[in-house]
C-alpha positions in Angstrom: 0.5 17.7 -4.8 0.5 21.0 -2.8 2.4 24.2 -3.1 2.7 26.7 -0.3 4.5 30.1 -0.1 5.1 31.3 3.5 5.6 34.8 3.7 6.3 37.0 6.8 3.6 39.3 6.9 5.1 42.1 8.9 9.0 43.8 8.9 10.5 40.3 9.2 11.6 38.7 12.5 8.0 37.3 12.5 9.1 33.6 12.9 9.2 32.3 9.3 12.0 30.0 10.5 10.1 27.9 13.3 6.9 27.2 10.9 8.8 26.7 8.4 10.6 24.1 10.0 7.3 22.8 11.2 5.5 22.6 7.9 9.0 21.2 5.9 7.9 17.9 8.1 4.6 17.8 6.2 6.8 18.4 2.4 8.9 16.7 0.7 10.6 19.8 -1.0 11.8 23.7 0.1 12.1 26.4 -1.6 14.1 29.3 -0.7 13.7 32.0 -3.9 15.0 35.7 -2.7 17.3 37.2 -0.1 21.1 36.8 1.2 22.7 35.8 3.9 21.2 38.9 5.4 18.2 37.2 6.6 18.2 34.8 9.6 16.2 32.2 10.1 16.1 30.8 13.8 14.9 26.8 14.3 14.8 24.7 17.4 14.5 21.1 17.2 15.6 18.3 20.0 19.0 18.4 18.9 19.2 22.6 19.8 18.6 25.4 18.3 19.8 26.2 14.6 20.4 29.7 13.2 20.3 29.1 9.2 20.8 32.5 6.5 21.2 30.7 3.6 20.5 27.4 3.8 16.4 26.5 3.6 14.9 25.4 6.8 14.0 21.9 5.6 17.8 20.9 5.5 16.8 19.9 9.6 14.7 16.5 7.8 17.7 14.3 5.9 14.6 13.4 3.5 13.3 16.7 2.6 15.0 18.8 -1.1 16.2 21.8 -0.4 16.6 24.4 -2.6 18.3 28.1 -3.1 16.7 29.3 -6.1 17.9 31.5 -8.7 16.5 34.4 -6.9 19.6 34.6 -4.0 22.7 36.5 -4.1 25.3 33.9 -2.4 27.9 34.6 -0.8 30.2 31.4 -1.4 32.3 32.0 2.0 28.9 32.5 4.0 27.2 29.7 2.2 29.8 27.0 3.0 30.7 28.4 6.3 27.4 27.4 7.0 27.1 24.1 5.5 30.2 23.4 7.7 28.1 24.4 11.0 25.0 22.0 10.3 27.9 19.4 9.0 29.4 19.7 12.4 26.4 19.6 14.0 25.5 16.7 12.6 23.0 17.8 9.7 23.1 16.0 6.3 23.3 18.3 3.4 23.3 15.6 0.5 19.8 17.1 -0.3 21.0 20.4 -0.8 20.9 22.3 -4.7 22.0 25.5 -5.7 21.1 27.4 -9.0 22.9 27.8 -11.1 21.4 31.4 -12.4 21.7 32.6 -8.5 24.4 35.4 -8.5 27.1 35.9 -6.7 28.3 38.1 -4.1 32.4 39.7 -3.9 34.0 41.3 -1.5 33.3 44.2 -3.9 29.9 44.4 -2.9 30.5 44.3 0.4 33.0 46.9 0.4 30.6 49.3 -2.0 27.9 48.3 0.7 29.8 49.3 3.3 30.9 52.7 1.5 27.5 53.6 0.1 26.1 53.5 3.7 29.1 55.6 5.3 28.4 58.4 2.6 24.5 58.4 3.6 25.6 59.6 7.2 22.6 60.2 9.4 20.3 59.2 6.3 21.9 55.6 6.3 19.7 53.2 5.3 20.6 50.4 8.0 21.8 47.9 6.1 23.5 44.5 7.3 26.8 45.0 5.2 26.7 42.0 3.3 26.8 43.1 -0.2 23.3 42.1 -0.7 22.0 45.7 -2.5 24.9 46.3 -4.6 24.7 42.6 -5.8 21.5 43.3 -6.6 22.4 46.3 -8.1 24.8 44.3 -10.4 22.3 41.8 -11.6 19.4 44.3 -12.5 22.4 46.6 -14.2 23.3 43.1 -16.7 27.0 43.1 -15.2 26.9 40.6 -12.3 28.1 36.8 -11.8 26.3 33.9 -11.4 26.8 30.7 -10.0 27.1 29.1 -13.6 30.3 31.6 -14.7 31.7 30.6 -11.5 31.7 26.4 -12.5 33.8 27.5 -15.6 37.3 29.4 -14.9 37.9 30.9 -17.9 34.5 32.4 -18.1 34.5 32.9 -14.9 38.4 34.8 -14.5 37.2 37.0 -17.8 34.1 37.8 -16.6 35.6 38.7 -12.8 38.2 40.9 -14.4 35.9 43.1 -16.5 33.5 43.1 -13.1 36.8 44.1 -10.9 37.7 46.9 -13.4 34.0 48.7 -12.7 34.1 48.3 -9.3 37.3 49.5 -9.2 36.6 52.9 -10.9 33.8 53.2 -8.7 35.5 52.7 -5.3 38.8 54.5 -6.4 37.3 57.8 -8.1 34.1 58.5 -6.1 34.7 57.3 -2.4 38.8 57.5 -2.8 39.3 54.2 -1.6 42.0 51.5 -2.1 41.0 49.0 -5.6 40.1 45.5 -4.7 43.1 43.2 -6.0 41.9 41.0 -8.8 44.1 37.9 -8.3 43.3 37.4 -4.9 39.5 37.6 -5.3 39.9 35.3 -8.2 42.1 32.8 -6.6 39.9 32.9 -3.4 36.6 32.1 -5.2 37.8 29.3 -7.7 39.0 27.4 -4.1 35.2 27.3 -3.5 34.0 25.7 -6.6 35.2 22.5 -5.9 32.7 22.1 -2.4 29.7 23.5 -4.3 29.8 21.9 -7.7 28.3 19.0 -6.7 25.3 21.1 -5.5 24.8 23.2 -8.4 22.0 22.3 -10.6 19.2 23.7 -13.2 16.6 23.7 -10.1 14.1 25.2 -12.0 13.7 22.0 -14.1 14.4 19.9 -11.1 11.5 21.6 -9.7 9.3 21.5 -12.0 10.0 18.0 -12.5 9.1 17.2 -8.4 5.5 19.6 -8.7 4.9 17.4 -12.0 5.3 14.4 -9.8 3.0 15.4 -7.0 5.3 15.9 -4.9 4.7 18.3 -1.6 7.3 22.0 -2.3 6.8 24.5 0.4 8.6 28.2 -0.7 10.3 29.9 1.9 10.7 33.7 2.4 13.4 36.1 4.1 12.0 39.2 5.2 8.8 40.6 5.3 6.4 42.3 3.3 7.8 46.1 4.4 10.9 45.3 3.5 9.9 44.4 0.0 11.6 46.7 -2.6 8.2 47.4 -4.5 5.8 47.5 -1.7 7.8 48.3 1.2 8.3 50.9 3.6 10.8 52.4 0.1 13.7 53.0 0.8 14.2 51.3 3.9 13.7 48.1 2.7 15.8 44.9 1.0 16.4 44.6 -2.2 14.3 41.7 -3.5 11.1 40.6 -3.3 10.1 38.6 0.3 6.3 38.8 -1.0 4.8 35.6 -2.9 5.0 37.2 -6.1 8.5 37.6 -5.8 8.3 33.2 -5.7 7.7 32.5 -9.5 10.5 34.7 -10.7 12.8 34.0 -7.8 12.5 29.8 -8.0 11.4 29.4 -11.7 8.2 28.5 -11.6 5.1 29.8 -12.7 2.2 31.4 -10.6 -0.3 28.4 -11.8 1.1 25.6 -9.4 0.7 27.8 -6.1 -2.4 26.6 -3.6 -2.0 28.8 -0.8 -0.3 31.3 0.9 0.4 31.8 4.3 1.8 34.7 6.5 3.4 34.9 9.2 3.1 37.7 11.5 4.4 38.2 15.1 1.7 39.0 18.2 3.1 42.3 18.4 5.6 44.1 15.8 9.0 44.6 15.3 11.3 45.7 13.0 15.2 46.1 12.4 17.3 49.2 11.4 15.8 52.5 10.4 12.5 53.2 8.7 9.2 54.4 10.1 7.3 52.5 12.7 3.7 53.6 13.8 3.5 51.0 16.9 6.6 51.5 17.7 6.7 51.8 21.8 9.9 53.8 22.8 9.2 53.3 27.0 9.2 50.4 29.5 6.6 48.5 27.7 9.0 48.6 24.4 11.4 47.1 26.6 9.7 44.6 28.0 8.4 43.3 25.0 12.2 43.2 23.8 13.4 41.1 26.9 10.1 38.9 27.3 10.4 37.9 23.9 14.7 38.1 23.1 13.9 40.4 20.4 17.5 40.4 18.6 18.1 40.1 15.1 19.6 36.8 14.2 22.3 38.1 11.7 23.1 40.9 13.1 22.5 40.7 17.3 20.8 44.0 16.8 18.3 44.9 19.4 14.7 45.0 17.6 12.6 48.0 17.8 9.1 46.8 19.5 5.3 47.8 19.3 1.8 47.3 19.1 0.5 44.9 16.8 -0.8 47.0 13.6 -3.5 45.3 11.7 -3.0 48.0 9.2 0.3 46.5 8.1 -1.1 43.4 8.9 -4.0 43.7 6.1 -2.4 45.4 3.6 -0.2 41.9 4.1 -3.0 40.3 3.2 -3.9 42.2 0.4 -0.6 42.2 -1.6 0.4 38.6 -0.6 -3.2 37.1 -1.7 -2.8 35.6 2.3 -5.2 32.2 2.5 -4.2 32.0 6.3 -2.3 33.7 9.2 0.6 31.8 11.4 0.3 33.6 14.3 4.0 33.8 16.7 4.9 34.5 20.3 1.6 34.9 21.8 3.4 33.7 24.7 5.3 36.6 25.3 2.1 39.0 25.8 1.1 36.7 28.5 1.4 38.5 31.9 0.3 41.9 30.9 -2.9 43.9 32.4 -4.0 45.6 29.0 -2.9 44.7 25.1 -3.2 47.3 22.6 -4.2 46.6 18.5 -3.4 49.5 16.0 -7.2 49.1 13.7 -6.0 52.6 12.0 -4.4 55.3 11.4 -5.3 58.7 12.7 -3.7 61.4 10.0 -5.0 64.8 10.1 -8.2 64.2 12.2 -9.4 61.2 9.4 -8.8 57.6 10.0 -7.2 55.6 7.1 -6.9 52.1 7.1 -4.8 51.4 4.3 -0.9 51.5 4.8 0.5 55.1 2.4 3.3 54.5 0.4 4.8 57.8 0.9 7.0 58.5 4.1 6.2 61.2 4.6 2.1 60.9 4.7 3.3 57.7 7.2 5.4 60.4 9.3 1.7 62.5 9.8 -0.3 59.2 11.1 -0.5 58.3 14.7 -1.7 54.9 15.5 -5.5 54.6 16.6 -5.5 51.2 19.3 -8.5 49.3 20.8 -7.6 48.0 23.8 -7.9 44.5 25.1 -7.9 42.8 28.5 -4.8 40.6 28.8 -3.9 37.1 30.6 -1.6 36.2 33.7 -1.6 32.2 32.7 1.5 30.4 31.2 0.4 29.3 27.6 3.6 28.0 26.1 2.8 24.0 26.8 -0.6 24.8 25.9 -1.5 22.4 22.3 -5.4 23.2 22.0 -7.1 26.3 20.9 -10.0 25.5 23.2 -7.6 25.5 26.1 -5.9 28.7 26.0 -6.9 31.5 28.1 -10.8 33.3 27.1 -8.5 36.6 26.7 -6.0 34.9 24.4 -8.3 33.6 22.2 -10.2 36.7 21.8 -7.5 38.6 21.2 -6.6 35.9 18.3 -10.1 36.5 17.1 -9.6 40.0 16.9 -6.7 39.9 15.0 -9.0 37.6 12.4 -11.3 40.6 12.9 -9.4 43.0 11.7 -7.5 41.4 9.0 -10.3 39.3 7.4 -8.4 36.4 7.1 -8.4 33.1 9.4 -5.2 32.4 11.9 -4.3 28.7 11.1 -1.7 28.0 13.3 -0.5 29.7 16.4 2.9 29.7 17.9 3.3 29.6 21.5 6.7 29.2 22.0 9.9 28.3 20.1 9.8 24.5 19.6 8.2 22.3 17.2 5.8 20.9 19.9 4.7 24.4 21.1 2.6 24.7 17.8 -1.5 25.1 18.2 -3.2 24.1 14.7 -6.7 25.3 13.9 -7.4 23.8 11.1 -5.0 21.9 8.3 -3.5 24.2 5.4 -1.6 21.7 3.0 
C-alpha cells in the first residue's frame, strides 16, 4: 500500500491535472479532498483532451475509484453537467463516489459571490463567481447543506428554507437586491438527487476500508500552495486548503497513512486574478511565455499573468507541504530562449530574504534577486530520458534542486501522457 498527496507547489496552473492523470495509472484509488468547480484540471489522453473541475482525474482509467471527499463544495448542476461531458465522450463513471458530508453550493452563493466582489470595487478579490467562498463561508458559520440533507426532502426543504431566509436578509437589506425564490431553488435541486444518489456514499469508511486493504490511493489537489487560505498570499487566495494538510480533514483520513508528497510546480510561474507577484514579467517576454505555453485558465479562459520561476515560493512549498519530490511542468516552453532567469531571493530594503513574508505589504517592498542561466534552441518535447535532454536543460533542472533542496522526480515536457521524463520511481 502507498499513499500520495500531489499538491501544486506554486499559484495553481502548475499541471496537477496531467501528472495526476499519469500517476492514477500507477493507483488504484483518487482522492480529490478540497476545492469547487473553480479549479480546472486539464488531461490529454489518446482519445483528446479533457478539461475536468470536479470530477478526479482518475475517472480517465474505467478501473481506478474515484473520489470527491467531504472537503468540496459541489455544485449539483456543475457536477452533473460534467458527468454528462465525460458520459458523452465516452468515459465510464460507475467508479465515481460522492460524500456525503461534502456541502453544497445554491445559486445563493453564487449570487452573494457575485455581490460581495461588485462591492469590493477596485479592491476585488478576483474571484471565479462560483459560490465557492460564501459556501465556505456557510459551512465554517454551522448553517450550510450537505450532500446528506439533500438525499432526504424533508430535511432537506426545512433545512433550504431556514438557509433561503438568511440569505435573503443578507441580499435584500445590505446589497438591495431581489430575494432568491425558495420554491424554485428547491424544486430545482431535488430534480438532481435522483442522478447522484447512487454515487453518494460514507467515503471516508470506504476509504479507509481500500488503504486497510493495500490498496494504491493517490490525493489530488486544486490550487496551489498561495492560494491556500492559511498560508497563502491572504486574502487573495481560495477558500480551502490545496496544501497536504488540508488532505486528512478534507478526505477523512488521518495524517498516519500518507508516504509522500509530491509538488507540482511549473518551469516558470503563473498565477490567476489579483494578488502580488514578484516574477511577474509585464513586457514581451511575459507574453511570450503566455503564447509559448497557452497560459489560460481552464475555468475561467482568463489570460495568466507570467514570470520567472521563484524558488522562494518554490521552497517555502517545500517547507509547509513536507514535499518528498518535485514534478517539474512545461520545460518545453522555455526552450528557444537565449537567457533564463531564477528568482533565489528577495531583495527588500538592501537585505536579501529568502523566506516568502506573510504580510502584503512587506511582499510589496521586495524585488526579485535572479541568477541567470544560459538557455537551449533544441525541441525537447519527444525527448523520454533525462540523460538526453539538452546540458542547459538539465542544469537548469538541477538548479531548481539547488535552490529548493528537494529532488525533481518527474519532468513534464509536454502535455501528453508519453511526454513524461521519470528520474527515479515515487510510489
Amino acid at each position: 500500500m502507498a499513499c500520495m498527496v500531489i499538491i501544486g507547489a506554486q499559484w495553481g496552473d502548475e499541471g496537477k491535472g496531467k501528472i495526476t492523470d499519469y500517476m492514477a495509472a500507477r493507483s488504484d484509488v483518487v482522492v480529490r479532498y478540497q476545492g469547487g468547480n473553480n479549479a480546472g484540471h486539464t488531461v490529454e489522453t489518446d482519445a483528446g483532451q479533457f478539461k475536468l473541475h470536479l470530477v478526479p482525474s482518475g475517472i480517465m482509467y474505467s478501473d481506478k475509484i474515484c473520489i470527491i471527499g467531504n472537503g468540496l463544495v459541489i455544485d449539483p448542476a456543475a457536477l452533473l453537467e460534467e458527468m454528462d461531458y465525460l458520459a458523452a465522450r465516452g468515459i465510464s463513471l460507475d467508479n465515481l463516489l460522492i460524500s456525503d458530508r461534502a456541502h453544497i453550493v445554491f445559486p445563493y452563493h453564487k449570487l452573494l459571490d457575485s455581490l460581495s466582489e461588485k462591492s469590493r470595487g477596485a479592491d476585488d478579490i478576483g474571484t471565479t463567481l462560483k459560490g465557492i467562498g460564501p459556501c465556505y463561508t456557510d459551512k465554517i458559520a454551522r448553517r450550510g447543506l450537505r450532500v446528506c440533507d439533500m438525499m432526504d426532502e424533508r430535511v432537506f426543504a426545512d433545512k433550504l428554507k431556514i438557509a433561503i431566509e438568511e440569505a435573503n436578509l443578507l441580499i435584500e437589506r445590505v446589497y438591495n437586491e431581489q430575494p432568491v425564490d425558495y420554491d424554485k431553488v428547491l424544486n430545482e435541486y431535488l430534480s438532481y438527487v435522483e442522478r447522484l444518489k447512487p454515487h453518494v456514499a460514507d467515503t471516508s469508511a470506504i476509504l479507509y476500508d481500500l488503504i486497510k486493504s493495500d490498496k494504491n490511493v493517490l490525493f489530488e489537489g486544486a490550487q496551489g500552495t498561495l492560494l491556500d487560505i492559511d498560508m497563502g498570499t491572504y486574502p487573495y487566495v481560495t477558500s480551502s486548503h490545496p496544501i497536504s494538510g488540508g488532505v486528512c480533514v478534507g478526505a477523512g483520513i488521518g495524517p498516519t497513512v500518507i508516504d509522500s508528497v509530491l509538488g507540482v510546480v511549473k518551469a516558470y510561474t503563473t498565477r490567476v486574478g489579483k494578488g502580488p507577484f514578484p516574477t511577474e514579467l509585464n513586457d514581451s517576454m511575459g507574453d511570450a511565455l503566455r503564447e509559448k505555453g497557452n497560459e489560460y485558465g481552464t475555468t475561467t479562459g482568463r489570460p495568466r499573468r507570467c514570470g520567472w520561476f521563484d524558488a522562494v515560493i518554490a521552497r517555502y512549498a517545500v517547507r509547509v507541504n513536507g514535499l518528498t519530490s518535485l514534478a517539474l511542468t512545461k520545460l518545453d516552453t522555455l526552450g528557444g530562449f537565449d537567457k533564463i532567469k531564477i528568482c533565489v531571493g528577495y531583495d527588500k530594503g538592501g537585505s536579501m530574504i529568502k523566506e516568502f513574508p506573510a504580510s502584503l505589504e512587506e511582499l510589496a517592498e521586495c524585488m526579485p534577486l535572479y541568477q541567470e542561466v544560459d538557455g537551449w534552441k533544441e525541441d525537447i518535447s519527444d525527448i523520454k530520458r533525462y540523460d538526453d535532454l539538452p546540458v542547459n536543460a538539465r542544469r537548469y533542472v538541477e538548479l531548481i534542486e539547488c535552490l529548493c533542496d528537494v529532488k525533481i522526480s518527474m519532468i513534464a515536457v509536454g502535455p501528453k501522457r508519453q511526454q513524461t521524463i521519470v528520474r527515479q520511481n515515487i510510489y
